[in-house]
C-alpha positions in Angstrom: 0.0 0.0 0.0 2.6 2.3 0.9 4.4 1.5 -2.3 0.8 2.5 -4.4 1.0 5.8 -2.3 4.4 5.7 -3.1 4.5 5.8 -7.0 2.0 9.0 -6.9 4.9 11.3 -5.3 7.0 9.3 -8.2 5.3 10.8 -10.8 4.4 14.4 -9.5 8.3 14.8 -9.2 8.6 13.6 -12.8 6.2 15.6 -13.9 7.2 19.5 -12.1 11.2 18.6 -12.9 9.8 18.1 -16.4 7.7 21.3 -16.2 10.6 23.5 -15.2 12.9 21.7 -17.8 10.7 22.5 -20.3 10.5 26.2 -19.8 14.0 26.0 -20.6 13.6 23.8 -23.5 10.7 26.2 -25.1 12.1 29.5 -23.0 14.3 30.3 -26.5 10.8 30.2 -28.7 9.5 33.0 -26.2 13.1 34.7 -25.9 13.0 34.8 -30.0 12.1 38.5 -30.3 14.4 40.0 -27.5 17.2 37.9 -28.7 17.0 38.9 -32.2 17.1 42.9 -31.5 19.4 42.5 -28.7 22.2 40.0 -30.7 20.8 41.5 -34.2 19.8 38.4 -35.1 18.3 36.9 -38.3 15.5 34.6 -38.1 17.7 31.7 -39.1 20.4 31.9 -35.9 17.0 32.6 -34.1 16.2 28.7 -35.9 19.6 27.7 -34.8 19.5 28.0 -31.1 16.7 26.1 -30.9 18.3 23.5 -33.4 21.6 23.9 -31.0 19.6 22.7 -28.1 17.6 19.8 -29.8 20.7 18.6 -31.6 23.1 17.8 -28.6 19.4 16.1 -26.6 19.5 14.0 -29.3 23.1 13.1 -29.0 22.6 12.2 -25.2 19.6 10.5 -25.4 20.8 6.9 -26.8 23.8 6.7 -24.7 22.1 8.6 -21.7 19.4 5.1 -22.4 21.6 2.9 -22.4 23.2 4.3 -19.2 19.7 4.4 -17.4 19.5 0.9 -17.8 22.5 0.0 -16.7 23.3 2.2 -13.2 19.5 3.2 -12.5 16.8 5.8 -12.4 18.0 8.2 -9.5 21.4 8.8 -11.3 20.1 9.9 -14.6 17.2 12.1 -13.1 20.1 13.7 -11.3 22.1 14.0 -14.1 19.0 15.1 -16.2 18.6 18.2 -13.9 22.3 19.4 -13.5 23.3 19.4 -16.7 20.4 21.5 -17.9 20.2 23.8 -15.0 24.1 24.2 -14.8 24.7 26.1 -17.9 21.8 28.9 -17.6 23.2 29.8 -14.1 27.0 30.6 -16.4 24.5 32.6 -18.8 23.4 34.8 -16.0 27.1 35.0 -14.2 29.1 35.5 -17.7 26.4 37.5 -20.0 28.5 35.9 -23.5 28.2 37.0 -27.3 26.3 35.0 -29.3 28.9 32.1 -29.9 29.6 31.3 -26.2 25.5 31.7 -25.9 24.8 29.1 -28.5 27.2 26.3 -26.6 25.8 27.1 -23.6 22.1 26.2 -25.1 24.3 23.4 -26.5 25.2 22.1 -23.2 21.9 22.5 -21.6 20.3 20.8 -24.4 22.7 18.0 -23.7 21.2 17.2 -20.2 17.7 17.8 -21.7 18.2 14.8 -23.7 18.4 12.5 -20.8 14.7 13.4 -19.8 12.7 11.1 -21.8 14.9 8.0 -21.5 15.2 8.4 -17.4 11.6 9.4 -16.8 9.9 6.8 -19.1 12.0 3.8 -17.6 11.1 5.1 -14.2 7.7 5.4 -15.0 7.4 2.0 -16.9 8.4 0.1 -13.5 6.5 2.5 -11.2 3.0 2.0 -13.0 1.3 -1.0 -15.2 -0.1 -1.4 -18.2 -3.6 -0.5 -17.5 -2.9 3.1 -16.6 0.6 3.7 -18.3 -0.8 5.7 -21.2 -2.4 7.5 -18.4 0.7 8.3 -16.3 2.9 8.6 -19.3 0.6 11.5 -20.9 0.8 13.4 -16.9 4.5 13.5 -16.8 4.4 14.8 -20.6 1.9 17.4 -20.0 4.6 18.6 -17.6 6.3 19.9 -20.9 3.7 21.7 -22.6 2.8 23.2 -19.6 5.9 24.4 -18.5 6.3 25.3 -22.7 3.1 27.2 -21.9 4.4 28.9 -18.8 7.6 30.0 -21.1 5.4 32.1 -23.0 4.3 34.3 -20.2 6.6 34.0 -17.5 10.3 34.4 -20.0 8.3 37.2 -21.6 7.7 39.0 -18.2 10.9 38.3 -16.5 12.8 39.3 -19.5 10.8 42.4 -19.5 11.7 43.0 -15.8 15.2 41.8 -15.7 16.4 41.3 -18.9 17.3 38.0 -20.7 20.4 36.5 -19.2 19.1 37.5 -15.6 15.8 35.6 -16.2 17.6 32.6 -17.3 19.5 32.5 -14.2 16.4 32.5 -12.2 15.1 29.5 -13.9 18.5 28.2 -13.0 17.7 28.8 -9.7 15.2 26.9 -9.7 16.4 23.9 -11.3 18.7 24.0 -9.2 15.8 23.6 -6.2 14.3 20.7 -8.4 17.7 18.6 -8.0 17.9 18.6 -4.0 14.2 17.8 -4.0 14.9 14.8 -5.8 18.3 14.1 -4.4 16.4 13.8 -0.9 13.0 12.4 -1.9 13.2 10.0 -5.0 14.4 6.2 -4.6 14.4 3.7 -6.9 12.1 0.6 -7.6 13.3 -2.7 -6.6 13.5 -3.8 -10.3 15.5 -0.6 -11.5 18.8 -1.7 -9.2 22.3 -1.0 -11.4 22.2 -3.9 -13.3 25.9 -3.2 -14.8 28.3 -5.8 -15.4 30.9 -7.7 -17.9 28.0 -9.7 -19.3 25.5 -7.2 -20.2 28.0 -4.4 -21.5 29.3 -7.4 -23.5 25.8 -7.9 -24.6 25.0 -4.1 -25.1 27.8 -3.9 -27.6 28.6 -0.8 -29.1 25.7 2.1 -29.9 25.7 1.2 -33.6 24.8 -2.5 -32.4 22.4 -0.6 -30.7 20.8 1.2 -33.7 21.0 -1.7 -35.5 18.8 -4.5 -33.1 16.3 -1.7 -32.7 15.7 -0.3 -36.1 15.7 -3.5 -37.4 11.8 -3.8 -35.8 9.7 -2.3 -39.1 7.1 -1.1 -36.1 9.6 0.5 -34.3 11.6 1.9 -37.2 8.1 3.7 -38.5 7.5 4.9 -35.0 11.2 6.7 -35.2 9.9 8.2 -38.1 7.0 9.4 -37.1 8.1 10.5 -34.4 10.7 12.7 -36.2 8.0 13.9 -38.0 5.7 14.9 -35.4 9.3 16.1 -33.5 9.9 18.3 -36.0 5.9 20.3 -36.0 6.9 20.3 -32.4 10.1 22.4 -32.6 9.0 24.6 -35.5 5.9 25.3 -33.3 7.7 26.1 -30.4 10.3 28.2 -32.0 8.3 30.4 -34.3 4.5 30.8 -33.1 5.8 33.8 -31.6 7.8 35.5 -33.8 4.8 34.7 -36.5 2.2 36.4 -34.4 4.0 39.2 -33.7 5.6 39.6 -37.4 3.0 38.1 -39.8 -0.8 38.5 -37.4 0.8 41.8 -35.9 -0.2 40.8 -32.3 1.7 42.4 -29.8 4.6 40.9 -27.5 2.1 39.6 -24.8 -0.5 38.8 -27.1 1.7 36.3 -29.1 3.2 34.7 -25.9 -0.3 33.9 -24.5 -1.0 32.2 -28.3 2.0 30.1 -27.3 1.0 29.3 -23.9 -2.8 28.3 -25.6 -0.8 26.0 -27.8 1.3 24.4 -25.2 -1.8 24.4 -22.7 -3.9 22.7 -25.5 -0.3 19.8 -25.8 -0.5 19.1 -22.1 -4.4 18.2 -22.6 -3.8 16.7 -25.7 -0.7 14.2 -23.8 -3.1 13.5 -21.0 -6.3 13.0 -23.4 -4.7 10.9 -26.0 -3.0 8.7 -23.1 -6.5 8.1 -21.8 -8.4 7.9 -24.6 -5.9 5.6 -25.6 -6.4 3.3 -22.7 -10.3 3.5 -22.0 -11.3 4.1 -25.2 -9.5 1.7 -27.5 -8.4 -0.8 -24.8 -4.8 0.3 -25.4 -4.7 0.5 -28.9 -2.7 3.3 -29.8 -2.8 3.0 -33.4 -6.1 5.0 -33.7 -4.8 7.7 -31.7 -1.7 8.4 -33.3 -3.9 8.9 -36.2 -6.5 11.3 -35.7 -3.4 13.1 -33.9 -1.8 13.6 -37.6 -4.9 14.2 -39.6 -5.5 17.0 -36.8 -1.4 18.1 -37.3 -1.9 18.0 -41.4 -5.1 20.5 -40.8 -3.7 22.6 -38.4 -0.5 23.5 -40.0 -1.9 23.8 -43.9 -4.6 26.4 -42.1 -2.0 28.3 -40.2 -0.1 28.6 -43.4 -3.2 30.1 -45.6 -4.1 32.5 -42.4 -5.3 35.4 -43.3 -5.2 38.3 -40.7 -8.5 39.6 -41.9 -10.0 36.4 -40.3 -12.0 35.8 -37.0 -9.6 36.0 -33.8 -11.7 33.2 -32.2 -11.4 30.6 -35.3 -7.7 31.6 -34.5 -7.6 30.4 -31.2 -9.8 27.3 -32.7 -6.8 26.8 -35.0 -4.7 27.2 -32.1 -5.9 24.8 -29.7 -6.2 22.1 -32.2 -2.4 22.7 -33.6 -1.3 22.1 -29.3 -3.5 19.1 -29.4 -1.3 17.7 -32.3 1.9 19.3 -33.0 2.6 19.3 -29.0 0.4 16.5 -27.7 1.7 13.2 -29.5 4.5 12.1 -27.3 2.5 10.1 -24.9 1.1 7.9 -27.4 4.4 7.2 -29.4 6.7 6.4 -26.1 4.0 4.5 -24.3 3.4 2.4 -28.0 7.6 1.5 -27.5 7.9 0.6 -23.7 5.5 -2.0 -24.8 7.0 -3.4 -27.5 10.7 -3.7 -25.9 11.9 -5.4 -23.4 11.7 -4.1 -19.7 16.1 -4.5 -19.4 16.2 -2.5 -22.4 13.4 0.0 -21.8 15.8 3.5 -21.4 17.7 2.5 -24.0 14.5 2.3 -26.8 13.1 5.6 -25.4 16.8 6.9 -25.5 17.0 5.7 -29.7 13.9 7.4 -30.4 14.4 10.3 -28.5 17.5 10.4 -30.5 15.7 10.1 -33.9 12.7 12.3 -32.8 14.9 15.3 -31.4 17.0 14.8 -34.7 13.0 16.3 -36.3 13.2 18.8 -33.5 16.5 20.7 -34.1 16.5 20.5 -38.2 13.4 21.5 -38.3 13.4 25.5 -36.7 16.5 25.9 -38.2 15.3 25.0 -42.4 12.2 26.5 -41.2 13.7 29.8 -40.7 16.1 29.5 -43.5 12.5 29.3 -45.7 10.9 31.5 -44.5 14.3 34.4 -44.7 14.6 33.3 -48.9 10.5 32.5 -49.7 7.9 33.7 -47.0 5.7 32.2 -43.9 3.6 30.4 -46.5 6.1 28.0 -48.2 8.0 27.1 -44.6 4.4 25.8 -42.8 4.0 23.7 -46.3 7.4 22.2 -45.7 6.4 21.4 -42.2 2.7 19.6 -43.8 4.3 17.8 -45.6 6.0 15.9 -42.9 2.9 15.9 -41.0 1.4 14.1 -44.0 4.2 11.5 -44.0 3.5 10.7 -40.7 0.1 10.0 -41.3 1.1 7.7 -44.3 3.1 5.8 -41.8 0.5 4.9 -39.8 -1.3 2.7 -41.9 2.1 0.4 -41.8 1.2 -0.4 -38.1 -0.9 -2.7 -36.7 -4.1 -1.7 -35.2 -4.7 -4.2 -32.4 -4.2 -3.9 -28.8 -0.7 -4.5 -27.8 -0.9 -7.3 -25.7 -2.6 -9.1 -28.3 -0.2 -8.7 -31.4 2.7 -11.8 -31.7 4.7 -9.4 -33.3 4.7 -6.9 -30.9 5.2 -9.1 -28.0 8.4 -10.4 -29.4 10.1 -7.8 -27.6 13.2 -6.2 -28.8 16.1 -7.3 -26.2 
């Protein structure tokens, strides 16, 4: 019983770490206009510190995975709060150009990258099947909310105490996230470091890695999808903002608060899917994933034909239902592969996809913006439908039956 109590405090500290990671990860979308009049940016650097920070997650997330597996939970949740926290705190001490502030992201994105891997394998022994979908779309709610938060809060502070100062402050508080779970969070029984010559014989090298996993057609088309729906996700993120403000003419505030409707729409859509997932189609997830691209492919194609002459409330329509897709797959996608590998190898197949989903993340806000400098708003959200569209197409390569039903599916990856 006190176990079951237990898991609950589990998953709240999961889910806040997450929340206040994630106004880092989606503080540089917000940031966007301040940053480009006070570096003179062009909206293609603006691209490329997003890109910066995205790029080195997906770096760390295989081997970060594959670590997780081996040494345990409370390591990596440690390691996934210094290393992100760390580097905004030197921001605010050493106030550097913007080549020193791009490694910085660069770091910081580094230890972002062990989030999905660390969390999800936690989770995954914590909680069972018949809720994981559930639990899974809580603690990823915690980054649309906190993406949500960025919009607002990075705005104001920035306002009040200028950019580098409020990124120290949000190092502060990562910084209160890590004691918290230095003191409060133990690991399950199952999740002891499970290191030794054997299993790192076993493991092999990360391109053994790639290879046993991607080898799996279902797991190799959610990779892609996930890349796919990765990248909406960044280019959202990045350059809702700067669109509203630039191409809609909304002010400052009024643009962060679209932001913070998308990203408050994502962490409905993470919890919603999750449980519609679960109740609804007895933990199919096949049928989810897909009315969660046809929404994406809508969304984005109207976004790119907006007119401003249009109805603000259809806009915030438009808005809600781009958070629900762009920023509310991920529960769905990393619940599907827990299931489908096996539990010793659990943080390392969140840590692969993470990799090839954050790969979607940081090209995307960086060709994105290099479209829209050269050819306009319009041509850079059709680039992005078209991914959307692909990942849709992928879909119908999956099976659609419930999980613990499908042979092929239960020969998990190991």
């Amino acid at each position: 019983m006190r176990r079951i109590q237990y898991r609950w405090l589990v998953l709240l500290m999961f889910a806040i770490s997450q929340l206040v990671l994630s106004i880092a990860g989606y503080g540089w979308g917000a940031l966007a206009p301040f940053l480009k009049k006070l570096m003179s940016l062009s909206n293609t650097q603006i691209g490329s510190i997003c890109s910066a920070f995205y790029l080195t997650a997906a770096f760390s997330a295989l081997p970060s995975g594959i670590l997780v597996d081996r040494y345990g939970v409370k390591k990596g949740l440690l390691a996934w709060l210094g290393l992100t926290g760390a580097p905004l705190l030197l921001l605010a001490v050493f106030k550097p150009g913007f080549s020193v502030f791009i490694m910085m992201v660069a770091i910081s994105g580094f230890g972002y990258g062990i989030g999905n891997p660390v969390c999800s394998k936690g989770l995954f022994l914590w909680f069972d099947i018949k809720i994981r979908g559930l639990v899974f779309g809580i603690r990823l709610a915690g980054v649309t909310i906190g993406a949500s938060l960025s919009g607002i809060v990075m705005i104001y502070l920035a306002k009040q105490t200028g950019i580098f100062n409020s990124l120290g402050i949000l190092g502060l508080v990562i910084a209160i996230m890590t004691i918290v779970v230095m003191i409060y969070y133990n690991n399950p029984i199952q999740s002891k470091p499970v290191f030794n010559k054997t299993l790192a014989h076993e493991s092999g090298t990360f391109f053994a890695e790639f290879y046993k996993f991607l080898a799996k057609k279902n797991f190799l088309f959610l990779s892609v999808i996930g890349a796919c729906l990765g990248m909406s996700q960044g280019i959202v993120g990045s350059f809702i903002v700067l669109y509203s403000n630039e191409h809609l003419g909304c002010s400052l505030l009024e643009s962060g608060f679209m932001l913070t409707i998308v990203m408050l729409s994502g962490a409905t859509g993470r919890i919603m899917w999750g449980l519609a997932s679960d109740r609804l189609f007895n933990a199919r997830r096949k049928p989810v994933l897909m009315i969660i691209s046809t929404l994406a492919i809508v969304s984005v194609v109207t976004l790119g034909v907006w007119d401003v002459s249009w109805h603000r409330w259809m806009l915030t329509s438009l808005l809600i239902g781009l958070g629900l897709s762009t920023a509310g797959w991920n529960s769905i996608v990393l619940t599907w592969v827990t299931e489908i590998t096996a539990e010793s190898k659990t943080a390392t197949a969140i840590g692969l996809i993470s990799t090839i989903g954050w790969i979607g993340v940081a090209s995307g806000p960086i060709i994105f913006g290099s479209i829209t400098d050269h050819f306009g708003f319009f041509y850079a959200w059709m680039y992005l439908a078209f991914f959307c569209i692909l990942a849709l197409s992928l879909c119908f390569f999956l099976p659609d039956t419930n999980n613990k039903n499908i042979p092929e599916l239960n020969q998990n990856i190991s």
